[in-house]
N, C-alpha and C positions, 0 to 999 in steps of 0.2 A: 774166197768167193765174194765179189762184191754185190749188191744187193740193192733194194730199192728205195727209194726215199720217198714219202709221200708230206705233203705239206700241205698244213689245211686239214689234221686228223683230227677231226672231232668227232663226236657220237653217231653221225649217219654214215657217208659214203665213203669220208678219210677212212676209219677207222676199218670198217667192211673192204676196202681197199688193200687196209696191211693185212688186216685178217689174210685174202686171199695171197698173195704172195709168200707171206711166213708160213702159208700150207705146202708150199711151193719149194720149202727150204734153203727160200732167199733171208741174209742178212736183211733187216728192215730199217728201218729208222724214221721216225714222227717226230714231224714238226708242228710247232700248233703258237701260236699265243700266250696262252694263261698253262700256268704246270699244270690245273686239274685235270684239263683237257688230255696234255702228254701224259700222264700218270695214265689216267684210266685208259689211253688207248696202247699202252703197253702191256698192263696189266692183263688186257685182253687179248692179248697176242700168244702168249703164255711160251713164250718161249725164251732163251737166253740173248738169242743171236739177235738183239735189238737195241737201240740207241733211242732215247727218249727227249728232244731238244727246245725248247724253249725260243721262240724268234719271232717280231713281226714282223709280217709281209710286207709290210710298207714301210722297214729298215733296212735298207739293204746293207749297211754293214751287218746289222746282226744276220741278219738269212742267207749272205756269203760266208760268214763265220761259222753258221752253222752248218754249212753244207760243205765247208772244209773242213768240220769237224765229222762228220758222215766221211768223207775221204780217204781221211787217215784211217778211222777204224775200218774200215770196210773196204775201200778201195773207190774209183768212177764206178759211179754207180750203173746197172743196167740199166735200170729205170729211172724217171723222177715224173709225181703223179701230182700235179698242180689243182688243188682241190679249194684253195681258201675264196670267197667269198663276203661279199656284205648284201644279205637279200632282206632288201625291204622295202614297203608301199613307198610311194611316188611319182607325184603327177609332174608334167612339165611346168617348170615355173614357179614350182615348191619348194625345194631345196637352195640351201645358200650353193656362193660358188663354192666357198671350203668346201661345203658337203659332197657335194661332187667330184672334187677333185681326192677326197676322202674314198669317194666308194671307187675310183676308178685308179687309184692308187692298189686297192686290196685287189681287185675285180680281176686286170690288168696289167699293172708293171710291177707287181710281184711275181708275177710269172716271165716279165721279160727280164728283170733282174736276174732267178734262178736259168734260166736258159744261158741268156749270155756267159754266167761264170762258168757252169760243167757242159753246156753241148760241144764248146773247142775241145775239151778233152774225150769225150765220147766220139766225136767227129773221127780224131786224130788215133784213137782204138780201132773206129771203122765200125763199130757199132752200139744199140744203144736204143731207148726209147725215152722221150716226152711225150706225156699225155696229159692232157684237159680238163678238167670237169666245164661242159656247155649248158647250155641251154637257150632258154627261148628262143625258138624256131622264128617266130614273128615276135616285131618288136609288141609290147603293151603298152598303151600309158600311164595306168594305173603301177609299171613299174621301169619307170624312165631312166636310173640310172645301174637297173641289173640287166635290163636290153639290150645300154650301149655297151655295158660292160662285158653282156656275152659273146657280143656282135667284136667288139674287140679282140675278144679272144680268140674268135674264129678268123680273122683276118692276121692274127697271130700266129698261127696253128700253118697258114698259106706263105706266113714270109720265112719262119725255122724252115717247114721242107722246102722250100727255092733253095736256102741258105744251106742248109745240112744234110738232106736228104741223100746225093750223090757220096755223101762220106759215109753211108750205112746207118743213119738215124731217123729214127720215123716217129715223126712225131703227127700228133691224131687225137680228136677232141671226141671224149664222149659225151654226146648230148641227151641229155637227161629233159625229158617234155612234162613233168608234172613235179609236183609235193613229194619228197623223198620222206616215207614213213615206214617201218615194219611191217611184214603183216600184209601190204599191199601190192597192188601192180606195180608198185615204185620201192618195192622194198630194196635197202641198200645191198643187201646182201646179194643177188640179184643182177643188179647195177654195175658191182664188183666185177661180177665175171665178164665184162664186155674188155674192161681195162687187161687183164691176162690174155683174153684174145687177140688184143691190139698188139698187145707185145709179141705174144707168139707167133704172131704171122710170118711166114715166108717173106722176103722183100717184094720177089715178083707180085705177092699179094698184099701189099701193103693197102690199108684203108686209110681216109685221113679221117673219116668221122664214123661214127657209131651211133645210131640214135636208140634212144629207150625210151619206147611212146606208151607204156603199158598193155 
């Protein structure tokens, strides 16, 4: 059975993410940055049928290696759940360019990276899901380049289904409008379940976005 890849699992919605799917009795497989992050979100999984992998989003050899390492064990994945991020204060005029081109490297085209290498093959299956982590509905100033970064993403989300859509792949941004905490109206857990719904849809029903406004 192949299974779904989530990247970007760290302690909030990644993680809450594989959770739901590995209850699902999908092969999983987390990608993350630093090992602690991958450890603990397998650990949490508590299952066997999981691949735990190492990559940053803004290498794309490593995060193709990676995810032809997800391949092999597991097969095209049905899913891949695009969750990595850089959130943080920022006014216009603040940030160097590097820095920007920093955050909208993670933001961004690590997600256009992972698409390009597995949606041909999902495509060419006939089916398949990419999903999002969005947010900010309105841009903010106070946070300039996770704005453009979302606003990216959602213009991302419009050019895959032009691109893929008719081959059976839905891809669809869940947008998340507040502070992801436990315990809240933003709880990850929560959260989670919108990504399972995206995927499970009928095509005739297919959504491209999902909002979580608490």
């Amino acid at each position: 059975m192949s299974g779904a890849v989530v990247i970007g699992a760290g302690p909030g919605i990644g993680s809450a993410v594989a959770r739901r799917f590995a209850k699902e009795g999908l092969p999983v497989t987390v990608i993350a940055r630093s090992r602690a992050s991958v450890d603990a979100a397998v650990e949490a999984l508590g299952t066997t049928k999981t691949l735990g992998l190492t990559a940053d989003s803004t290498d794309a050899q490593a995060l193709r290696a990676a995810l032809d390492q997800a391949v092999e064990e597991f097969g095209v994945p049905e899913v891949i759940v695009y969750n990595a991020a850089i959130i943080q204060a920022d006014s216009p005029g603040e940030l160097s360019v590097q820095a920007h081109l920093d955050a909208w490297a993670v933001n961004v085209v690590g997600a256009i990276t992972a698409a390009g290498h597995v949606l041909p093959a999902m495509a060419a299956r006939g089916s398949g899901s990419f999903l999002v982590t969005g947010g900010m509905p309105e841009p903010v100033p106070a946070y300039t380049s996770l704005s453009l970064g979302k606003a990216g993403l959602r213009a991302l989300v419009e050019l895959l289904h032009n691109q893929y859509g008719d081959s059976g792949v839905h891809v669809a941004e869940v947008r998340v409008d507040g502070a992801v905490a436990p315990g809240t109206a933003f709880d990850p857990d929560d959260i989670a379940e919108h990504y399972w719904r995206l995927h499970t849809q009928a095509p005739a029903a297919w959504s491209r976005q999902i909002a979580h406004t608490g």
